[in-house]
N, C-alpha and C positions, 0 to 999 in steps of 0.2 A: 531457328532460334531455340536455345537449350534454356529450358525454365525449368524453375524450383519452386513449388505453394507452400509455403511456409503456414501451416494453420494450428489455432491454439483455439480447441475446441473447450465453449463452454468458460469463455475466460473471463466474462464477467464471477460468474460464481468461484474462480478458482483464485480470481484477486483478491477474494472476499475470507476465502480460506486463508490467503495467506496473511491478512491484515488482521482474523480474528486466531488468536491463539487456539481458545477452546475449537476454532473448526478443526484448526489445521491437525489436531491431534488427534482426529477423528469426531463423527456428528454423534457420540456413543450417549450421550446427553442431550438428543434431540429436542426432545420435549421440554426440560426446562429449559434449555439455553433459548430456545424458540420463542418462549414465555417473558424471558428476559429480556429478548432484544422486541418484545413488541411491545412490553411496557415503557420502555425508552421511544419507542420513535413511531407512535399512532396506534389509537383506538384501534381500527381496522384490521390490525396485525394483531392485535391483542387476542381480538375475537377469532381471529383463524387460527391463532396455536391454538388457543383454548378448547378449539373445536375438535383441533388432532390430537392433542392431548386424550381427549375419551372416545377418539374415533376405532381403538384397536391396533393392534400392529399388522399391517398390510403389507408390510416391504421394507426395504433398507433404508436406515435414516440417509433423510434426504437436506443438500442447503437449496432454500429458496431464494432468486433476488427477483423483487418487484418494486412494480414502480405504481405510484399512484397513490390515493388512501390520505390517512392522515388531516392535514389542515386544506388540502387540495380538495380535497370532497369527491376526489376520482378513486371511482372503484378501483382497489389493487389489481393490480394483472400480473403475471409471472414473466420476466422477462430473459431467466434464464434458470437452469438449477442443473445440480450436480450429486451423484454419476449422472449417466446417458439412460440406464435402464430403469429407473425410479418408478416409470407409470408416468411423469409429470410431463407437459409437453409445455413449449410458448407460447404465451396468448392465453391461455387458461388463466381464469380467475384465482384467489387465493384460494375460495371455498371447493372449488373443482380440485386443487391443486394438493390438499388435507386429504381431501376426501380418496382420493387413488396413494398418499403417503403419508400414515400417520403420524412416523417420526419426522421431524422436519425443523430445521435450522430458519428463521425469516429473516431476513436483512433487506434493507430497503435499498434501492439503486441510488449506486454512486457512481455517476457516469462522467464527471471532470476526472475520480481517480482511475478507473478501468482506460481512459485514455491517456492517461502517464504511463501506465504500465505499459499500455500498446507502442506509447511512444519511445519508451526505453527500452523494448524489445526490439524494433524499428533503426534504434539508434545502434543497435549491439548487432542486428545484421551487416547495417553499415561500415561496421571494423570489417565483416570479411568480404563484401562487394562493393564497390560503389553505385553496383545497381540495383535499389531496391526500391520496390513500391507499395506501398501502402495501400489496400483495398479498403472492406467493410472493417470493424474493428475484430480482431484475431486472426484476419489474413490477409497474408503480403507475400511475394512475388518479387522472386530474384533471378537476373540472368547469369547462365552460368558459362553460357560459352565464351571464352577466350582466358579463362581465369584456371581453368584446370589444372595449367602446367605451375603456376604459384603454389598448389599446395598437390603437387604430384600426379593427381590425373582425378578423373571428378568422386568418386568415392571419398576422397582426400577432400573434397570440396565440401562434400555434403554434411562431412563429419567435423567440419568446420561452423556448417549453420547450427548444426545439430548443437556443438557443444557452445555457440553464443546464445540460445535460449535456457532460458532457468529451468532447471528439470522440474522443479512442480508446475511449471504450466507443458508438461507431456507435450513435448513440438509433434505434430505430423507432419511429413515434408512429401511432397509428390510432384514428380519429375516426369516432365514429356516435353514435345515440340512445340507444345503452346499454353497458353493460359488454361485454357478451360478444361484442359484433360488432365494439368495437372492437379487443379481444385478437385476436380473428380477420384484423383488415383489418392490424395492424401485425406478427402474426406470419407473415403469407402473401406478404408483399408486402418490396419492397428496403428499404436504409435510406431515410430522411425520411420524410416525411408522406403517410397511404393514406387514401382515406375509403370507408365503407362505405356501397352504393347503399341506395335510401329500400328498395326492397324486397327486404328483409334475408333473407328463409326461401330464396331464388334465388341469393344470395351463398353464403350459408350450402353448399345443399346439395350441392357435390361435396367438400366439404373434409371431411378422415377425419376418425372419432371420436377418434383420439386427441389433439385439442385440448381436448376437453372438460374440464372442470374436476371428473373423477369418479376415484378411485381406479383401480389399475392392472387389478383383479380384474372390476370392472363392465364396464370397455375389451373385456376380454378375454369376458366372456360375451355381451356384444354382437355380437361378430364371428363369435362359437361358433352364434350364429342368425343369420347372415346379412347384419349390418346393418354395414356398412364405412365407411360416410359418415355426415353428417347429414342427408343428403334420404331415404337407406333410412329413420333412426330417424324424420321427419316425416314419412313418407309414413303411419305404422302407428299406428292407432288409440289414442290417449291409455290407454285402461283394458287393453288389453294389454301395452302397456310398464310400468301402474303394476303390475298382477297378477304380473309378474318380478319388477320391481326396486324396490317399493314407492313411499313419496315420493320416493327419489332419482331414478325412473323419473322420475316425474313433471318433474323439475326440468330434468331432462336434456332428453324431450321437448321443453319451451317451448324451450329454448334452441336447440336445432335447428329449432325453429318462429320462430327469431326476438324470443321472450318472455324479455325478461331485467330484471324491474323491480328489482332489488338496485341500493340509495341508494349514492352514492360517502361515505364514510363519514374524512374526514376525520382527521389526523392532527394531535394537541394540538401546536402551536408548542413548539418551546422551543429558545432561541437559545441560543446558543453559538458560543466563541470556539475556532478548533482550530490549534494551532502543532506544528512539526515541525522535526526536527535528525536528519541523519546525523552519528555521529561518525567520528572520524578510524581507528577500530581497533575489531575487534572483543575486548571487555572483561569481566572479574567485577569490576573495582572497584567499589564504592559511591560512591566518592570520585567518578569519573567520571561517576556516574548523579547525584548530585549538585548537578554542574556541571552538568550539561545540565538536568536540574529549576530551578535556577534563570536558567538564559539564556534559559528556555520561560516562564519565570513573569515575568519582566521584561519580554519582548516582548508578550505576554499583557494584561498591563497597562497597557503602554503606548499599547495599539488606542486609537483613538478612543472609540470605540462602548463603550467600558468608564469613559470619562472619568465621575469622581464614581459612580460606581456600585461595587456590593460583589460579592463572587464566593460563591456557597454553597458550591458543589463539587468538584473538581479527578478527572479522570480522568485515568489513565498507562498506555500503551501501551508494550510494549519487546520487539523482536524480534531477532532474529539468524538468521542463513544456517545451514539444519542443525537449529536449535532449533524448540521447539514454541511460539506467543508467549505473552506473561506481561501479563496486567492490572492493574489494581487500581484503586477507586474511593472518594476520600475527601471523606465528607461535613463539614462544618465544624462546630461543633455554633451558630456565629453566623457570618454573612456578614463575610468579611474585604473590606478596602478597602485592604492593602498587598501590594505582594506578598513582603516580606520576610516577612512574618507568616505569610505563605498556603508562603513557604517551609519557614521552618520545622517544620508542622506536617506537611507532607508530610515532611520528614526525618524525624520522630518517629514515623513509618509507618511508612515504608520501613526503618527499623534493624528496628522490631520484624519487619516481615515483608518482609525481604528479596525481590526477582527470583531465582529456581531455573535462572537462564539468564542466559550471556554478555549482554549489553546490544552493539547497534550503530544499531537507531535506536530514536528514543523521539519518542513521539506526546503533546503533551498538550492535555487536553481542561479549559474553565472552563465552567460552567453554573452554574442557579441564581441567576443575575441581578437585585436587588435594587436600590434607587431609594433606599431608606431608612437608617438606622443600623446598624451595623455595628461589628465588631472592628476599633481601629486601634491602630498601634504608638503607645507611651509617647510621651512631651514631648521624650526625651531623642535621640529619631530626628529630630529636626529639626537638628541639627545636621551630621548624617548625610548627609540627605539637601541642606542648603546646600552640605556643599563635593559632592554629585554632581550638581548642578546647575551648578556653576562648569565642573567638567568637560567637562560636556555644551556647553558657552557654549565653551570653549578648541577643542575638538573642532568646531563648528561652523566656527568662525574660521581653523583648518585646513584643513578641507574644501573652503573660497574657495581657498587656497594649492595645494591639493594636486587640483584639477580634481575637486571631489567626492570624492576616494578617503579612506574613512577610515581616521583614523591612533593613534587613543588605543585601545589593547586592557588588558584588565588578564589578568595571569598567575594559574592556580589551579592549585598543586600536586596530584596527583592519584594519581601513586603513583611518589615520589619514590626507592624503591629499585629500580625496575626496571630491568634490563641493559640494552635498548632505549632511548636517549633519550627519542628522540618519544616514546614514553610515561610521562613522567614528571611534563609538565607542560603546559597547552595554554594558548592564547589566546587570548578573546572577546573580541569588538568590545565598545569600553562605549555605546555608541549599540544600543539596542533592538531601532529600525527597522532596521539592519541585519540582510538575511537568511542572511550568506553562512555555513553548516556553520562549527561549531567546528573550528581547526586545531592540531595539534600546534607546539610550540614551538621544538623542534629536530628538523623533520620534515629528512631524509637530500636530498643533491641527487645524480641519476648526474654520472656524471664517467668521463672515457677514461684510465686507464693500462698501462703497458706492464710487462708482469714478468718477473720474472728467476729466479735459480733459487729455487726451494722456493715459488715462487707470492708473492715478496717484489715491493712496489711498487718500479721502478726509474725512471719517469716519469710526472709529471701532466700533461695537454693543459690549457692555460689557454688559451680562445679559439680560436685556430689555431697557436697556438706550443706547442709541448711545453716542460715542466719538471723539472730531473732533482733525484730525492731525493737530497737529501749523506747523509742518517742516518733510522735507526728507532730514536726514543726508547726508545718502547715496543710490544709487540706483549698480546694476547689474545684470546680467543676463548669463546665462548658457544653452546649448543645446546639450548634452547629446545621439544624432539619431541613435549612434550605439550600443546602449545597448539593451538585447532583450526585454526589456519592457521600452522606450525611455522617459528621465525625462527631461521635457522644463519647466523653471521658470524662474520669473523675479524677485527681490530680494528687496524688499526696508525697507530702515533702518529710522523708521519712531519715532519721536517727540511727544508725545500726553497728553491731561491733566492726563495719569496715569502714563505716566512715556515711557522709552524709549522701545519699539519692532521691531521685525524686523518679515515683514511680507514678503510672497511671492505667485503670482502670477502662478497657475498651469498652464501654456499655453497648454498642450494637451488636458487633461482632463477638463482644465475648474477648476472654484473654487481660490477662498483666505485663507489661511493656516496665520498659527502661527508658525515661526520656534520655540520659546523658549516660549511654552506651554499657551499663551495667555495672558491677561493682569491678 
């Protein structure tokens, strides 16, 4: 049996990278950003950057993820962090964990999203095998033999897993005759492709037992006699090692002898379509979550790969910066085939059971993929759907015009009393394919003015030419403190030789804005 370890080392901390912008650009801002995310998400973190913050520079900024802390009253523990060479080890507390890495990233474990990611890497082996399996989370295990000749001979294979995993989570892939030598060849070795030699027990024997695939206590009594590697545990008589440590003994010896017959154990197919939307602010409206459920459900449908086929099931993913994320998974009780319909019934969810959290991105997920009969909308949605076909034809015909750029968006009210414009109303492409984030509708433009006394605007730069205000119509102001990202502005509705704007004043941040896109 010809196996592949597919392992993504360190991938809780490397999903974290990828979900936080400032990591992913590098941790060169350890120490604030550290500071930042532990004032958002528990005391406990708070006190640990704070610590590393005056602890010195020790090492390379490091990201932390732990779990624990906070409302839970459980001491933080590190449960992963990134690079390898930081000083940090798992299991360390946060204060251990400062104290060997001054500079340091903290983010709190997110363990429903580290298994989407595992699981959409899982899904993305399965384009090039159908034999894949799923271990501990970051490694999984494919068989290779009989697929060679599909993509030329196995190098051609490998270069296939290689190129299904996303290159920021660095694949290691390691290849032998069985499971365990290949976890070994690809956790010992750099990124890309390691293989392990024919005689495995020689490979094997100076790499420590703590690879072994045994609880932390068995590790630890192994060492407590002597045995540090796995040539100590094969060099020692099979029925001494089983008299310790029973059949685990046993299992453990083969495996350090090289003996690992455990079948690659395959994982059931089940495709699926996965779409995704940042919005423009972080939100409680429903109204909001709403809109973005159906610009997910329309693109969704509109896949190819879903053409004439029906949906069972709809998964919803909704996170926020600070928050804990929020699920939920609805089953149809008959495969729908529109996605107006598939809309709906997700609204009649979601009202009964609300998101307990701000919403800023939302993940959705269709399965349950059907060939057959299904739920569709009435007779009377064809009319519906002829003038949004017409649209789609106008919009096309545009797009010749306009160098590709598309131009037809429809407006959805969202939370039409809000003091803030841009959120009151936003703007989706009516084209599907379009993947570009939903935008706010009167998103703010900066803009350079000059003031005068009491912090009144006395000039607008239009261009490179300045403009002087004749008059302020109107003036007001608004302060917003309890939002998790808190919006202060002063508001003036001002008179000028180009005609009338309303400008406003950021008081947090600082800066002068264009509510209605500038002159």
């Amino acid at each position: 049996m010809r196996v592949a370890c597919v392992l993504i080392t360190h991938l809780r901390a490397k999903a974290e990278m990828r979900r936080q912008a400032e990591v992913a650009e590098g941790a060169a801002h350890g120490e604030e950003e550290g500071e930042a995310r532990s004032e958002e998400r528990g005391d406990p973190l708070q006190a640990a950057s704070a610590a590393s913050s005056s602890a010195g520079h020790l090492g390379e900024p490091a990201t932390l993820v732990v779990e624990g802390g906070g409302a839970s009253g459980a001491r933080p523990v590190v449960v992963d962090y990134f690079p390898g060479n930081c000083g940090v080890k798992a299991g360390m507390t946060l204060e251990q964990a400062v104290s060997q890495q001054a500079e340091t990233v903290v983010l709190r474990a997110d363990e429903p999203y580290y298994r989407q990611i595992f699981g959409e890497l899982l899904r993305s082996l399965q384009g090039v095998s159908d034999r894949v399996e799923g271990a501990e989370l970051g490694t999984s295990y494919v068989r290779l033999d009989g697929l060679e000749a599909m993509y030329g001979d196995e190098a051609g294979l490998l270069d296939a897993l290689l190129a299904a995993v996303p290159a920021d989570l660095n694949a290691r892939i390691g290849v032998a005759d069985a499971k365990f030598p290949a976890f070994v060849a690809a956790r010992t070795r750099e990124a890309g492709v390691s293989y392990a030699p024919e005689e495995v027990r020689g490979f094997l024997a100076p790499y420590s037992v703590e690879l072994l695939p045994v609880c932390v206590e068995v590790k630890e009594r192994l060492r407590r006699f002597g045995l540090h590697t796995m040539g100590d545990v094969a060099a020692m008589e099979r029925h001494l090692i089983v008299a310790q440590f029973g059949a685990e003994g046993g299992r453990l010896w083969a495996l350090c002898n090289g003996e690992d017959e455990r079948p690659v154990v395959p994982l059931a197919f089940e495709e699926s379509i996965v779409e995704h939307s940042s919005l423009p602010f972080n939100s409680s409206s429903l109204e909001l979550l709403f809109v973005a459920v159906d610009t997910l459900l329309r693109r969704g449908y509109a896949r190819a790969e879903l053409d004439g086929r029906y949906v069972g099931a709809v998964g919803l993913a909704c996170r926020a910066r600070g928050w804990p994320p929020w699920a939920a998974s609805i089953a149809f009780k008959q495969p729908v085939g529109r996605w107006e319909r598939a809309a709906a019934l997700v609204r009649d969810r979601l009202e009964l059971e609300p998101p307990q959290i701000p919403v800023e991105d939302v993940t959705l997920t269709l399965s349950g993929f059907s060939g057959g009969s299904g739920e569709q909308m009435g007779l009377f949605q064809d009319v519906k759907e002829r003038a949004g076909r017409r649209l789609m034809e106008m919009e096309k015909r545009l797009q010749v015009r306009m160098n590709g750029r598309h131009v037809l968006h429809r407006i959805a009210e969202v939370a039409p009393w809000h003091p803030a414009p841009e959120m009151r109303a936003l703007q989706i492409p009516i084209d599907p394919a379009k993947r570009d984030d939903i935008r706010p509708l009167h998103a703010p433009a900066a803009v350079a003015v000059r003031e005068g006394a009491g912090g009144r605007p006395v000039a607008v730069q239009v261009g490179r030419r300045w403009r002087r205000v004749t008059g302020i119509a109107e003036r007001w102001r608004f302060d917003l403190w309890w939002l998790p990202q808190p919006i202060r502005r002063a508001y003036f509705r001002v008179e000028s030789e180009e005609g009338p704007v309303t400008l406003f004043r950021d008081e947090g941040a600082g800066g002068w804005y264009s509510q209605n896109g500038g002159f």
